[in-house]
Backbone as a printed PyTorch tensor [residue, N CA C, xyz], in Angstrom:
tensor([[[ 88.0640, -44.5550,  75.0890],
         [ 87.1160, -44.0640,  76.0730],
         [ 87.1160, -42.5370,  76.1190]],

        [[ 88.0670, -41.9600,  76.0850],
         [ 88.1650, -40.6450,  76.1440],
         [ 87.6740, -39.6930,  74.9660]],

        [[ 87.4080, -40.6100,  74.0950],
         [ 87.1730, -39.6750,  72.7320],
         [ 85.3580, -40.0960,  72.5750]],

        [[ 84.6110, -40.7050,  73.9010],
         [ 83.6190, -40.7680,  73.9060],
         [ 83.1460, -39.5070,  75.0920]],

        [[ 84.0670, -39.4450,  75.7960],
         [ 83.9810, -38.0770,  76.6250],
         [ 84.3130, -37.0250,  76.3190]],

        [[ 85.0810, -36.8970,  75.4320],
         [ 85.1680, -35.8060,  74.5800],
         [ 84.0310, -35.1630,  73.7810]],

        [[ 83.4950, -36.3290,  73.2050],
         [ 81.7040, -35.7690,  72.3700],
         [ 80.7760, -35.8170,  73.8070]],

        [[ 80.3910, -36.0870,  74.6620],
         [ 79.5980, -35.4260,  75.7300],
         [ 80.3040, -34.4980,  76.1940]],

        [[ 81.2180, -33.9170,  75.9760],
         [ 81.7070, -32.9230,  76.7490],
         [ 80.9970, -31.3470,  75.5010]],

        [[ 81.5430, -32.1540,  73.9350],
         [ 80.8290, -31.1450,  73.4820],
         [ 79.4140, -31.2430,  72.8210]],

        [[ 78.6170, -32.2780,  73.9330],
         [ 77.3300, -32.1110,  73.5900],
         [ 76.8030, -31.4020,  75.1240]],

        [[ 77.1070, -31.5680,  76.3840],
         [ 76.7570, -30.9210,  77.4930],
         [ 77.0490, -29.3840,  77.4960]],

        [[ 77.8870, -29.0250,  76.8350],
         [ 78.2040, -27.1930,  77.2490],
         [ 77.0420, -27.0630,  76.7260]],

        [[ 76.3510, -26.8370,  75.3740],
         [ 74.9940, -25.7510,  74.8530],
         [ 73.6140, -26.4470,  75.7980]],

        [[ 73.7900, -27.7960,  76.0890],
         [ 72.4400, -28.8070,  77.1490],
         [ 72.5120, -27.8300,  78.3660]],

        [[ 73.3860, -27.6750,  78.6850],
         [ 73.6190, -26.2930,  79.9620],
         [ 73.3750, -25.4540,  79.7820]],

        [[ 74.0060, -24.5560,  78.7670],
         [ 73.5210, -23.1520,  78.6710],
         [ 71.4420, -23.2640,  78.1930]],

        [[ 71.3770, -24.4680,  77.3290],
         [ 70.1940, -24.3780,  77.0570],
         [ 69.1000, -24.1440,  78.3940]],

        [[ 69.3390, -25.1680,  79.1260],
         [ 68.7820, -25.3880,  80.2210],
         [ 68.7160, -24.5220,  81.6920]],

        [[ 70.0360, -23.5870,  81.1250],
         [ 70.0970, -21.9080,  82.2080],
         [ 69.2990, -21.1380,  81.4740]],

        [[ 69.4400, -21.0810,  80.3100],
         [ 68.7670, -19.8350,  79.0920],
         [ 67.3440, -20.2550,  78.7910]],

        [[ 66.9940, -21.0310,  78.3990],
         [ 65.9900, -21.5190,  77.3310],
         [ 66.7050, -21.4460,  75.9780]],

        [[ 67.8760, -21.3430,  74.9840],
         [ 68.1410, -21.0780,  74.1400],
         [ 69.4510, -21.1710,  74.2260]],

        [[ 69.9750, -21.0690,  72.9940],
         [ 71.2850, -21.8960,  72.7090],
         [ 71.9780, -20.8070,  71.9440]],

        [[ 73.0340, -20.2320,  72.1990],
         [ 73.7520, -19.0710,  70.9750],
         [ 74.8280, -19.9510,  70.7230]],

        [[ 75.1600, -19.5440,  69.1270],
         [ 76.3380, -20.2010,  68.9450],
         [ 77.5820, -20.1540,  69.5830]],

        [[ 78.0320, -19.6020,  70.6610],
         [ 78.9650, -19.4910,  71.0520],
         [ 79.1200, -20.3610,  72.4160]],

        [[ 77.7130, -20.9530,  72.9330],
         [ 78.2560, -22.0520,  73.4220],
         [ 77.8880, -23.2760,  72.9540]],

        [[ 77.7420, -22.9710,  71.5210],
         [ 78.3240, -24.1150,  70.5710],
         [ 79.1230, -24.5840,  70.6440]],

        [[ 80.1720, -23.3040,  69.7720],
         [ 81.5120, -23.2640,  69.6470],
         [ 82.2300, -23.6790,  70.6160]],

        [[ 82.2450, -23.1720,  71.6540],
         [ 82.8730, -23.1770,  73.2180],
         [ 82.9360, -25.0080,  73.4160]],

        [[ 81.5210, -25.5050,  73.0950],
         [ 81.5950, -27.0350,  73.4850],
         [ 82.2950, -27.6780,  72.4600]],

        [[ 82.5210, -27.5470,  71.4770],
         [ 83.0710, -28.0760,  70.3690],
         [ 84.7690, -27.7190,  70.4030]],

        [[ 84.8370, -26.4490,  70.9810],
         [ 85.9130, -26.2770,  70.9940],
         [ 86.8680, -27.2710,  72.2490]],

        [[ 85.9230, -27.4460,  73.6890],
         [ 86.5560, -27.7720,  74.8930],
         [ 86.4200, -29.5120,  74.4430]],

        [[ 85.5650, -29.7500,  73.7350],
         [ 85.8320, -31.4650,  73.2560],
         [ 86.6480, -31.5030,  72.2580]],

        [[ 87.3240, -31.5560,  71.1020],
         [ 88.3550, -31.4410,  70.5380],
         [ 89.4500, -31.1070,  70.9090]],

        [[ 89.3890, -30.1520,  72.6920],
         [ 90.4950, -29.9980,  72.8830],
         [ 90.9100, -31.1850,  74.4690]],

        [[ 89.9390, -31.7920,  74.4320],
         [ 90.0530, -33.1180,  75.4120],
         [ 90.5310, -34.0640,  74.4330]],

        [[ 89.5590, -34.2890,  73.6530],
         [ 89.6530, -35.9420,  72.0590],
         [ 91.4640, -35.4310,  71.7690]],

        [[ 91.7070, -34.1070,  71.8460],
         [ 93.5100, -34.2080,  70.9580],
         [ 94.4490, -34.5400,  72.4100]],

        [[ 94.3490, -33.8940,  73.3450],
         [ 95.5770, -33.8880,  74.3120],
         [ 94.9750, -35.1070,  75.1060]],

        [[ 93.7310, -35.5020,  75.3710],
         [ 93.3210, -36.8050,  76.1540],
         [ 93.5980, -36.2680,  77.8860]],

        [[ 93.4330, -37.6280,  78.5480],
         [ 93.2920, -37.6300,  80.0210],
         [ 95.1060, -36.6880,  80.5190]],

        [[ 95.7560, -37.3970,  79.9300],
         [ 97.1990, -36.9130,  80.2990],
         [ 97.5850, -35.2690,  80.7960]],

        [[ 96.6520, -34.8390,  79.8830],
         [ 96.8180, -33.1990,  79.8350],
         [ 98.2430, -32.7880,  79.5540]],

        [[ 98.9720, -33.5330,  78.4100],
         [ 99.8730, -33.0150,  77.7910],
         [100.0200, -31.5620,  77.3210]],

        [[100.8210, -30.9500,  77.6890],
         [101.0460, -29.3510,  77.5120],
         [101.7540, -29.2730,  76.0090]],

        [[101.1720, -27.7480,  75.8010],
         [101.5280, -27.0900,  74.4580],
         [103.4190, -27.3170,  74.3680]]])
């Protein structure tokens, strides 16, 4: 389940910025891609570094 919230997590960051901006920069691409990969690896637990 969590690794299905993980990909809406990094499909909603740029749907947001799109939808504040009109337009999408890669950096809240990145940013969403980055904050879902970093949910999909550590999961709900929020296991620390």
């Amino acid at each position: 389940m969590h690794r299905l919230i993980s990909v809406l997590i990094a499909i909603a960051v740029p749907a947001v910025a799109f939808g504040m901006n009109g337009e999408v920069a890669i950096e809240f691409i990145v940013l969403g891609a980055v904050m879902g990969f970093a949910y999909w690896y550590w999961g709900p637990t929020g296991t620390l570094l």
